[in-house]
N, C-alpha and C positions, 0 to 999 in steps of 0.2 A: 412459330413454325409447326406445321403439323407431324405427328407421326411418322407416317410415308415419306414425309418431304427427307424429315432430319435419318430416316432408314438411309434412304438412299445418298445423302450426303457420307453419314459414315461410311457406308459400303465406297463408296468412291476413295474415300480417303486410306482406308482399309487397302483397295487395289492399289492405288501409290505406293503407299506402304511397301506392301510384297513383290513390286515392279524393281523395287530399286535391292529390294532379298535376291531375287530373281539374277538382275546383272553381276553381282557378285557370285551367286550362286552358277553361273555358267562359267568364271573362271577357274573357280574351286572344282566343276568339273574337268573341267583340263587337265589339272594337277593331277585329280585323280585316277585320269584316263594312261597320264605318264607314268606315274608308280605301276601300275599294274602291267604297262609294257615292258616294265625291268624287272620284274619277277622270271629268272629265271627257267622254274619250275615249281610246283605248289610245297616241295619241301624244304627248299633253299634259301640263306638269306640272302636279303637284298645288298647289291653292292653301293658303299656310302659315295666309291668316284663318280658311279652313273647317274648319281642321286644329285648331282650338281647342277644337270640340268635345269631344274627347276626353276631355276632364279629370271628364265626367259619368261616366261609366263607370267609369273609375279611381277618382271618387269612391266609387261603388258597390261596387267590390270591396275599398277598404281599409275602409268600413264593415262589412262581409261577413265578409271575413278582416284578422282582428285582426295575423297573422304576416307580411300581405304589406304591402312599404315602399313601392308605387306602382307607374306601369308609362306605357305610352305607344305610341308609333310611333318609328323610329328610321328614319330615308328613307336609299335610296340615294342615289348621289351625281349631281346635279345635276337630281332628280326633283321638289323643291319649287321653285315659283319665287322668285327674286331670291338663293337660297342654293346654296351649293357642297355644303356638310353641312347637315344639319337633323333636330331630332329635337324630337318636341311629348314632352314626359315629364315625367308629374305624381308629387308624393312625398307621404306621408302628411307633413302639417304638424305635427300636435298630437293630444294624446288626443281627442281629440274626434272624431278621423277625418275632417279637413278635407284639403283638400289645395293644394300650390302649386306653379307650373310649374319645372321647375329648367332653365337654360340651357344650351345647349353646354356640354359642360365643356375646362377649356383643357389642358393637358401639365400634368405633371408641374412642369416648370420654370417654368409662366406665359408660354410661348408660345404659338406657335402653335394650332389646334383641336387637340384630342384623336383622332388616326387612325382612327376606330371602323370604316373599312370594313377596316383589319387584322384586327379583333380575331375569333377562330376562330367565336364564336357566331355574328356576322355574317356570315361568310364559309361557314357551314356555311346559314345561310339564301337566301343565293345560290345554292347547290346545292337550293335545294328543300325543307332539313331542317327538322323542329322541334327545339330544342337546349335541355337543360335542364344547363345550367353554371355551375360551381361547388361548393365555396363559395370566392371570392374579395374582398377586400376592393373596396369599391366606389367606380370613377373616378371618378362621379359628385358629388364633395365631401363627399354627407354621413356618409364615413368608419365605416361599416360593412360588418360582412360577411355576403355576400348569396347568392343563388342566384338567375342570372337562365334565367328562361324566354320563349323565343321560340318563333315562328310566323311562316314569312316568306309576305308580302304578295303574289303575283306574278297580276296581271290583262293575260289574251292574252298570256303567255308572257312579260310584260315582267316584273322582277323589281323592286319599289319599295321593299322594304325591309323592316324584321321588325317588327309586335305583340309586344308582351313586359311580363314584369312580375317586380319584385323580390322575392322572399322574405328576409324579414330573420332571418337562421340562430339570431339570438337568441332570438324566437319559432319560430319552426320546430322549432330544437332540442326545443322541451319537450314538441310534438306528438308527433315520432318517437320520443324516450325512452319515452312512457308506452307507446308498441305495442311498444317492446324489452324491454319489462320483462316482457311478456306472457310471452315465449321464457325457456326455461331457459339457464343457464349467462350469458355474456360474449357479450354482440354490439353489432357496430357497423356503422351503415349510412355506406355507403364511395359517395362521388361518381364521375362516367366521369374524373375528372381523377387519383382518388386519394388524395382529402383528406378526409379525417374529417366526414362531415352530422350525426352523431349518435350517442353511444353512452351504456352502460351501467358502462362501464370508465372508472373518473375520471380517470386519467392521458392520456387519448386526449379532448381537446377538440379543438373542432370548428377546420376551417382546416387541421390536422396531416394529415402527410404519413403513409400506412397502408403498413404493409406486411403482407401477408394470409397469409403461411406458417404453415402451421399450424391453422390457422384453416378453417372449411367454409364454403363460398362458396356463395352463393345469388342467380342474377340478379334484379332488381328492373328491370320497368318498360323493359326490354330496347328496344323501339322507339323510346322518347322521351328517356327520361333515360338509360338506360343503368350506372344502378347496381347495387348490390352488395350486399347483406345478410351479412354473416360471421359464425357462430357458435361459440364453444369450451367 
């Protein structure tokens, strides 16, 4: 296959890729179009009753999209009132695409809350980013692995915390294989972290640590997510 041809194949593959960034990313606008109707005023915190709405939307988009596991708001720290941390975050329940709130999640050990305003996605949304991270197993309890995508919240400069929502890589995966199948030869679509979102290559399941030598590198989605299409 020549040059040009295989250019444009990735590029093709490349826009699937961010079509399906894209539908998600229109729910996670919602979200965040709702938070910032419950502000208030720009020096007040948000109330956690109003903050229940959400779960309509979320409902709507795991109806929608079958690959994604839920989503929510995820608050900066001391911006909901009567909480230090607070996050309203709905998960798909059951086939039927129901959904239920899931709580604070606690540590690792059954302490204390769970640090989320360490964690990079977060912390890349206080800078202003959209962050599309992972695949990582998810803190959250219900013990899959996910790809979460954020949007952070910030009304008159204040920063309230990120819109986001989980892709569940077990579904995802099957999406991205069938556009790699498209492409000739071995490819794998490689996360900003590194780790294996999806390939054609059986030995490389999703989660695994990639290493690209060798291999032709094609950026995917460079603004947002910041991944990588590899082909051999």
């Amino acid at each position: 296959m020549g040059v040009g041809r295989m250019t444009t194949e990735m590029d093709k593959a490349a826009a699937a890729v961010e079509s399906h960034l894209d539908e998600v990313y229109g729910y996670i606008a919602s979200l965040h179009s709702l938070v910032e109707q419950l502000v208030p005023d720009s020096g007040a915190t948000l109330s956690s009753d109003r903050l229940k709405g959400l779960d309509t939307v979320v409902l709507s988009m795991v109806s929608a999209i079958p690959w994604v596991g839920g989503g929510g708001f995820v608050a900066a720290l001391d911006v909901v009132d009567r909480d230090h941390r607070f996050w309203e975050w709905w998960t798909r329940a059951d086939a039927q695409a129901s959904v239920r709130r899931l709580h604070p999640p606690r540590s690792s050990t059954g302490g204390a809350e769970y640090a989320y305003e360490s964690m990079q996605w977060f912390r890349e949304g206080e800078r202003g980013m959209r962050t599309v991270f992972g695949p990582f197993v998810d803190f959250a309890g219900v013990n899959q692995l996910v790809i979460l995508c954020t949007e952070p919240v910030i009304v008159d400069g204040r920063f309230l915390g990120v819109a986001g929502a989980d892709l569940v890589v077990d579904g995802f995966e099957i999406q991205m294989v069938r556009l790699l199948r498209e492409l000739p030869g071995r490819s794998v679509l490689v996360g900003a972290t590194g780790r294996v979102i999806a390939s054609t290559v059986a030995t490389l399941a999703p989660g695994e640590r990639f290493d690209a030598e060798g291999w032709e590198s094609f950026g995917v989605d460079l603004g947002r997510a910041g991944w990588t299409l590899c082909t051999q």
